[in-house]
N, C-alpha and C positions, 0 to 999 in steps of 0.2 A: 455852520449848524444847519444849513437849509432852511428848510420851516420854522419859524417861529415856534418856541418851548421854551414858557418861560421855567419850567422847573430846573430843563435842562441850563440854562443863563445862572437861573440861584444856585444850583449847586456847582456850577464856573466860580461864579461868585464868592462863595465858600472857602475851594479850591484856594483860590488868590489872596483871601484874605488867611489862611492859613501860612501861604507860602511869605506873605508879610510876615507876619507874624514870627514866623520862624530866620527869618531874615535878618528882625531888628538885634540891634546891640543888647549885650545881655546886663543891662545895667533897672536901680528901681524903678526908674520913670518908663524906662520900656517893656517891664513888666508888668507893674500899672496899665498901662495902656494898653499895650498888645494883650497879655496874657489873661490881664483881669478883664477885662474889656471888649478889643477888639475880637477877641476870637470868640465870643460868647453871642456878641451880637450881630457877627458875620455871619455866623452860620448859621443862625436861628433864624434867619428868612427862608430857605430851604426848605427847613424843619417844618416851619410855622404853615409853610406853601401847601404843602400837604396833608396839615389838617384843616385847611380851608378849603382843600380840592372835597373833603368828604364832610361838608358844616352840614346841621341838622338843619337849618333855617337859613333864609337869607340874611337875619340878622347875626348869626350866629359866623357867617360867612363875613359881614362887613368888621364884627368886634376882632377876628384873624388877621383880616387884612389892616388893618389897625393897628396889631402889635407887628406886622410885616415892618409897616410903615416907619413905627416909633424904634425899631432895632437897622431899618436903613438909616434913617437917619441919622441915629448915635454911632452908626461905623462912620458914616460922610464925616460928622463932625471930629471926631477920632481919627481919623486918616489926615484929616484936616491939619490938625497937631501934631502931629508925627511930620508930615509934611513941612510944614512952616518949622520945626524944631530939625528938620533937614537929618534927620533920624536915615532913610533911607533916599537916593537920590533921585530925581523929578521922572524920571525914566520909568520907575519903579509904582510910584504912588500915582501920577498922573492918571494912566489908562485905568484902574480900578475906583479912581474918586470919577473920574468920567459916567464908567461903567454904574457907580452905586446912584451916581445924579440922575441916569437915567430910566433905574429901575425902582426910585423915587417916584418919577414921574409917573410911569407905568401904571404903581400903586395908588397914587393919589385918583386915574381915571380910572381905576378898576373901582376903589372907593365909592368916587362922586357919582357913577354910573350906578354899582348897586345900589346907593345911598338912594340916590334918584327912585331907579323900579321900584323899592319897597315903598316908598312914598306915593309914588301910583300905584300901587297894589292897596295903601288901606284907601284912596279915594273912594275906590271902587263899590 
């Protein structure tokens, strides 16, 4: 990827969790999961990514990144299941629970930083 783009990562991101998605057994539980689920909330960080790139406020910007946050999460913990239910093999699900752990992280300090400036901004 070269330089750092995280839009470019979320919509990998996306990418991968579709390609799950369309991967798993076509049975209820993995339509549940994958279909009702995972794919909603995979690629809703993307989506979301990009209307926090244009928020009207900093607040407006931390409440985006927020549901970033709460839709990474619910795919880690989804993929999680899928995983341990051995739905697809470790090959498969490994590098994209990797991937979603670290664009958790990402999130939480893009959070705690803005969460931070606006709280030094009403100081002021």
């Amino acid at each position: 990827m070269g330089k750092f783009n995280l839009q470019e990562r979320l919509i990998d991101f996306a990418v991968q969790i579709i390609d799950v998605v369309d991967a798993l057994p076509k049975n209820p539980v993995c339509k549940h999961l994958g279909s009702n689920q995972l794919l909603r909330s995979g690629t809703s960080p993307a989506l979301n990514y990009g209307e926090a790139q244009s928020a009207e406020s900093r607040a407006d910007f931390i409440h985006k990144v927020k549901i970033i946050l709460k839709e990474l999460r619910e795919s880690f913990v989804c993929l999680r299941i899928l995983n341990r239910k051995k739905y697809l093999p470790e090959n498969i699900l490994l590098p994209i629970l990797k991937e979603a752990d670290e664009l958790i992280a990402i999130f939480v300090k893009s959070y705690k930083t803005a969460k931070g400036n606006m709280n030094s901004e009403k100081r002021r």
